[in-house]
N, C-alpha and C positions, 0 to 999 in steps of 0.2 A: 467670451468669443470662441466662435467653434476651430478646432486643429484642423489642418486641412494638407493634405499635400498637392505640388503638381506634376502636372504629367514627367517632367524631367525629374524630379526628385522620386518618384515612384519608379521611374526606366529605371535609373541607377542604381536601387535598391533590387532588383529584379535580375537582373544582368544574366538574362536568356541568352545563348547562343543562337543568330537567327535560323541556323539551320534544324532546329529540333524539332520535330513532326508526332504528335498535331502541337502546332506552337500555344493555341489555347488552352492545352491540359497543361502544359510545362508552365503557361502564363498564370492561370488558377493556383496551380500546385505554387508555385515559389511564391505568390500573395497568401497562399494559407499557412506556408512554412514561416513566410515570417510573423504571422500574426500568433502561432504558436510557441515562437521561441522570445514572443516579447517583443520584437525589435520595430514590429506596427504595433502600437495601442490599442487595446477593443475605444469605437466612437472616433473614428479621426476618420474626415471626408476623404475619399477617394478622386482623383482628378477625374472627368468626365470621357465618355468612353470615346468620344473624337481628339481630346486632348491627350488623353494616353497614346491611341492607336500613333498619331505625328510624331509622340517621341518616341516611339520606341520601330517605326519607321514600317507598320501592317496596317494591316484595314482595319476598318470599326466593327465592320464583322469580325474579325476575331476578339477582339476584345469585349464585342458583346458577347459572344459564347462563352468566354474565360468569366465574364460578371455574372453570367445566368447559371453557369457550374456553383460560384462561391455565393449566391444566395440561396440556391435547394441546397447546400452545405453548412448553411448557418452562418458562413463567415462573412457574409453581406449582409447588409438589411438599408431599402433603397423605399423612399417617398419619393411619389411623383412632385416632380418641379422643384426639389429640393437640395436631390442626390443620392449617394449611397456614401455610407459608413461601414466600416468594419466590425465586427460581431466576433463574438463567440458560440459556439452552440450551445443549445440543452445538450450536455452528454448520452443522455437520454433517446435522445432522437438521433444520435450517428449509428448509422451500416457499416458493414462491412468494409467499407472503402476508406475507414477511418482512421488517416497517418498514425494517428497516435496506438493503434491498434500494431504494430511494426514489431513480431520479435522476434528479431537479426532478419538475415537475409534470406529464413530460410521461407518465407510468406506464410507460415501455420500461422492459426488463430490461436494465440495466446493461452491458452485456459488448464496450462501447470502452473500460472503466477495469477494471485488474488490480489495485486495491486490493483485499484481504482486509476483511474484516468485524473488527469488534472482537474481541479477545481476550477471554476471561470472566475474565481476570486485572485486566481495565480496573477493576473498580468497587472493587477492594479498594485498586488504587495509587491511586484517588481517594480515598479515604477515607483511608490516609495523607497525601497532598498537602494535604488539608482539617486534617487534625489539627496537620502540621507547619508550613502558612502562616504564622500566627500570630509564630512564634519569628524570621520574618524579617522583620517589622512594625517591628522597633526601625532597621534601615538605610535606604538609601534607594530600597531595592527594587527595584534591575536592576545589572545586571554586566556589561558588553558581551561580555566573553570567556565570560560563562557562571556559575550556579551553581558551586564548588568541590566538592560533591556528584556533581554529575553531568561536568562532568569528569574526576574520580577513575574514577567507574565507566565512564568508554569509554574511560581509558587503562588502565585496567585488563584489558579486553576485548581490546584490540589485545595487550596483553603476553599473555594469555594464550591468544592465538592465534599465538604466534609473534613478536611486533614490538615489542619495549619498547618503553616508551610514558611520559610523565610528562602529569603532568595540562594543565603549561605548554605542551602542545604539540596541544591541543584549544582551537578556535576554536566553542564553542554556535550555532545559527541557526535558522532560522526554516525547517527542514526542510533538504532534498539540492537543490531548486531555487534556494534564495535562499543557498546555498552554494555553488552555480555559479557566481551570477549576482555573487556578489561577489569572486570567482575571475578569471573572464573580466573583470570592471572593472576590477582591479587589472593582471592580466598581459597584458591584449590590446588591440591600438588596433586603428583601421578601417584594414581592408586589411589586416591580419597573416593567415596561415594557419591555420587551424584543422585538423588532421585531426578527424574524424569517424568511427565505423564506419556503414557502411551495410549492412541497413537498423541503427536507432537510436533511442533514447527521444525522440519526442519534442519535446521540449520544450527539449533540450537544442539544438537545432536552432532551436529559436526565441532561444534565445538570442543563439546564433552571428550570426545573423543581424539581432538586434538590434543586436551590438556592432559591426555592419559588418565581419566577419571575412570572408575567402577562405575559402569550405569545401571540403576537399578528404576527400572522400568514398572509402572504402576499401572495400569487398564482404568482407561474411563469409559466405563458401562454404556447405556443409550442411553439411558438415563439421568445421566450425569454422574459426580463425582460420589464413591464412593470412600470416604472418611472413615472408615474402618481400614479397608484396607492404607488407606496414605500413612492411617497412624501406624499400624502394624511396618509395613516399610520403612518409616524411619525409624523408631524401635532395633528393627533387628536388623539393620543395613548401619547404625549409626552414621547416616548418610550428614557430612558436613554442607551441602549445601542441596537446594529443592527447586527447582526450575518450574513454576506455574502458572497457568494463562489463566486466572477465573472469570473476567470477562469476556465474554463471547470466544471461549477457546478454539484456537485455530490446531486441528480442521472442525470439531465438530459444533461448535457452535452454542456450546452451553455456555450458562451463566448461574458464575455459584450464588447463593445465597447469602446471606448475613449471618445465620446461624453456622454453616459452613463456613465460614471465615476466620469466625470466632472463633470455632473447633481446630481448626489445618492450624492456625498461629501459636495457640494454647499447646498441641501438640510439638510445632514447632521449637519452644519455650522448653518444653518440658526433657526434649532429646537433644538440644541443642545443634539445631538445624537451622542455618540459616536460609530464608527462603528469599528470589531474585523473582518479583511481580513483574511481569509482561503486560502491559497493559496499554501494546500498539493497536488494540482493538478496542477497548473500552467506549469513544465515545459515537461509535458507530450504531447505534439505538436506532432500531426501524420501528419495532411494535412498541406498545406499552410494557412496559415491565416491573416490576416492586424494586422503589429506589434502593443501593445498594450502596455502602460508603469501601472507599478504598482497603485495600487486605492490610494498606500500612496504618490504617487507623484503630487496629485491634491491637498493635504492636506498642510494650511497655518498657522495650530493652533495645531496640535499634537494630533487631535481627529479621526486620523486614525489610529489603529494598526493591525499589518501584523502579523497572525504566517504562521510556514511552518512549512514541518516536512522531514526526509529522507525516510519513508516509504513507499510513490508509486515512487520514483523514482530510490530506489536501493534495500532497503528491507523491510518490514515489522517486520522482528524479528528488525532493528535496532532502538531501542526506542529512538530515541535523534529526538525533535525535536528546532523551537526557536519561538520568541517574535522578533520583530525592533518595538520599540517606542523612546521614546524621552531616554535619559541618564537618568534624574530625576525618570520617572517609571519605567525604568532597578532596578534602586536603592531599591526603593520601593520593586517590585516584589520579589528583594532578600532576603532583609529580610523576604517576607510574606511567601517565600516557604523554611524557615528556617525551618517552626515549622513541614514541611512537607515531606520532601526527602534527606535536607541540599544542593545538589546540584546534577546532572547528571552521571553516572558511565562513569570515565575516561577514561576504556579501547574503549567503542562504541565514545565515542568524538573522542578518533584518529583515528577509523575505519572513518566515515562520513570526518573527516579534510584531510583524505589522499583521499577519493572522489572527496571533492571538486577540489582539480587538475585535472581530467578526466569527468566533468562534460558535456561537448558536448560529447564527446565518449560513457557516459551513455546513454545521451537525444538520440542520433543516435541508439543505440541499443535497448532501448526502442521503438521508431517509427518503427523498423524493424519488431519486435516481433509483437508489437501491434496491428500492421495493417495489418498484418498476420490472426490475431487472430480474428480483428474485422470484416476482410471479412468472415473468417470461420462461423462465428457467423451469420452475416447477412443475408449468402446467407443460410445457415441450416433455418433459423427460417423463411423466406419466402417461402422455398418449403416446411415448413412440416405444416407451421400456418400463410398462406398466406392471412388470415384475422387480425392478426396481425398490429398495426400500429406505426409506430417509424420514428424519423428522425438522419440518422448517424450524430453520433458528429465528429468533425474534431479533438478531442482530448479528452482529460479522459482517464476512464476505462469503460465505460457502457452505454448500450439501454434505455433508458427510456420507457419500450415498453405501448401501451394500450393492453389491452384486448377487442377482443369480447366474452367474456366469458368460464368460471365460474368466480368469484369471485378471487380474486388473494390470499388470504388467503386458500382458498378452492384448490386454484390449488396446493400450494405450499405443503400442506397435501399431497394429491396425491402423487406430485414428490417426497416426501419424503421415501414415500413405495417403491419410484422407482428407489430409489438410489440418490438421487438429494436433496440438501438443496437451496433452493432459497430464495429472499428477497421480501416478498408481498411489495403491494406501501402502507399500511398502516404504517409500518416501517415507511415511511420518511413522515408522515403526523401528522395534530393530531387531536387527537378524533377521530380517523377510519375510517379517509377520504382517498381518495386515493385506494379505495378497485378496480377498473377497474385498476389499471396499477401494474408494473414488470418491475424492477430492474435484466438486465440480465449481467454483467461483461464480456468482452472480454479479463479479465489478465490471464488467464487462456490457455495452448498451444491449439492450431485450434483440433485436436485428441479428445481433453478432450470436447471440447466443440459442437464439434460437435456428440459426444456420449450422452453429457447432453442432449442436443434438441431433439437428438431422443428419451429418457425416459422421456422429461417434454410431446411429442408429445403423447407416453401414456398413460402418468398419468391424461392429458387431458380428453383422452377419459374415464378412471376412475374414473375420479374429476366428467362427466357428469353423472354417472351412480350412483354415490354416494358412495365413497372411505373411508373406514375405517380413522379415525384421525389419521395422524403420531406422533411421538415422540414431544415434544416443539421446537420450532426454536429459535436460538441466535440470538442475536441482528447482524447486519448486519454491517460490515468495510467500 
């Protein structure tokens, strides 16, 4: 039987002020707000546009405008004689005008943060999470090492990408940063060696730097990872632990090899380096590419450890990420993030646990959008900055662009006045290296991003002429 609401159960949920002008945007907006935060289900009938307009005390003309706004927005979808339902959209297909596009109050378009957009898989794993909550109401309602649910399913994942895996050997957290961060606490005191790649996410950098680590900063070429020098850095840095993206490295977008893997771990082994695999990009695969098994499955000592996180692959608001190491440092890890969170908030563990069952469904809808997104991108930013230079990644979220000038600090100023928040390449550097390149994200719908390029196109011309300073910029996702 179909879910349906009526017009008094839809007023109530709505609860417009009637004096808000025009009342049909504000009627629109608060039916798409809530279909994004969950609280309407995508597929539940909507009361009819005379049954609404009675309760909520307007005309049916407005309420026709409010239902003709939220189905050119996706959030409707209406058969004659039948009704309308509430929808999700293709991500793909939203402009500019899209809530979920919002970062802070300052109205820039987003594109210092490579977080992706919601999945339209999000509202249905909430509405399991909401059915299932309940049944764990009888315990004490956290687990420091994590739901048993969702440990199962990301060692499941790892096994079935090549790397048995047992559930004991999954540490839950509070995303891929506060999985560093409790990494680097346990393994590194002030003054120990950190390798790094440069450039690098980051935030992992701010880490480093909070722990009082030596960072020892390593170049990855255009070409990707050069293994000579990584080996030589750990060598003569005796660097205690190695911070590495080899999938689809964020920013530039490479993906190491198999043969590379072997080598960085072996080398690892041989200097006693422990290495910390990032691998919140991994299953982000747009193009084809020669299958690759995990960096921890060249590992014979336990000196590889993997986090992941659920944030570029289904959302960003959902903060759960994990750890696979051995059982013994699961253990450890627990207690040491006792004194810190106690454990992960259960309701986002059975959102991402009820994920992991539709995991290729996701990864497919991701490469759909994505690559949508990153032709948009690519072909904008060659007809309008055709001196521009970059090589497309076959996965990620982002350009690693060079510049031929201004300054990438200097530009980002600019676009800032121009609507646009961007992420200079000093960001992922250190010491204010990196000032010729730009960080451009394609998670962003083709609309949106093809609008940014044309305001970073003049804020260029701006940034040449000599542009007032914008506002400070955030740290960059």
């Amino acid at each position: 039987m179909d879910r349906y609401l009526s017009g008094p159960q839809l007023a109530r949920l709505v609860a417009i002020d009637p004096g808000t002008r025009p009342y049909y945007s504000a009627l629109a907006q608060a039916v798409r707000s809530l279909i994004l935060d969950g609280r309407l289900p995508a597929r539940i009938r909507v009361p009819a546009e005379r049954h609404l307009a009675e309760a909520l005390g307007v005309s049916r003309t407005t309420v026709t405008a409010a239902y003709d706004r939220l189905r050119e927005q996706g959030y409707l979808e209406s058969r004659q004689g039948a009704g309308s339902w509430t929808a999700l959209p293709d991500p793909g297909s939203l402009g500019t005008e899209n809530p979920w596009l919002a970062a802070g109050d300052d109205g820039l378009l987003p594109l210092h943060a490579a977080a992706p957009l919601a999945t339209p898989m999000l509202p249905p794993a909430i509405a399991f999470a909401t059915e299932h909550y309940r049944r764990h109401a009888f315990g004490i309602g956290y687990d420091p090492v994590g739901i048993a649910p969702l440990r199962q399913a990301v060692a499941a994942r790892y096994t079935a990408r090549g790397l048995a895996t047992r559930p004991e050997q999954i540490l839950v957290t509070a995303g891929a940063q506060h999985a560093l961060h409790l990494l680097t606490t346990m393994l590194l005191s002030a003054g120990d060696a950190m390798l790094l790649e440069s450039p690098t996410y980051p935030h992992a950098l701010e880490v480093a730097r909070t722990r009082g680590a030596r960072i020892v900063p390593v170049g990855v070429p255009d070409d990707g990872w050069d293994l000579d020098l990584l080996t030589c850095a750990m060598r003569q840095s005796a660097a205690r632990l190695a911070y590495v993206i080899p999938d689809f490295q964020n920013p530039t977008g490479h993906l190491m090899d198999d043969a590379g893997r072997a080598a960085l771990v072996g080398a690892a082994r041989q200097y006693g380096t422990t290495l910390i695999v990032d691998e919140t990009w991994t299953e982000l695969t747009i193009d084809e590419v020669p299958q690759t098994a995990p960096l921890a499955a060249f590992d014979t000592d336990g000196r590889v450890i993997s986090i992941g996180s659920a944030s570029k692959l289904w959302w960003g608001g959902l903060r759960i990420g994990w750890i696979r190491t051995t059982a013994a440092m699961v253990r450890r890890l627990a207690v040491l993030r006792a004194g810190v969170d106690i454990a992960s908030p259960l309701f986002e563990q059975l959102v991402v646990t009820r994920l992991f069952e539709d995991i290729e469904e996701a990864r497919a809808e991701r490469r759909h959008t994505l690559r949508a997104s990153r032709g948009a991108l690519v072909a904008a930013v060659r007809a309008r900055m055709p001196d521009w230079g970059f090589t497309v990644p076959k996965g990620g979220g982002s350009l690693w662009v060079r510049l031929a000038g201004p300054s990438a600090t200097s530009l980002a100023d600019a676009a800032g006045c121009h609507g646009v928040r961007l992420a200079p390449g000093p960001w992922f550097g250190v010491d204010g290296t990196l000032e010729g390149r730009l960080r451009l994200p394609f998670t962003q719908p083709p609309q949106v991003l093809i609008e940014a390029v044309d305001r970073i196109a003049q804020a260029r011309v701006r940034g040449a002429r000599g542009a007032p300073p914008a506002r400070p910029l955030t740290p960059a996702l």
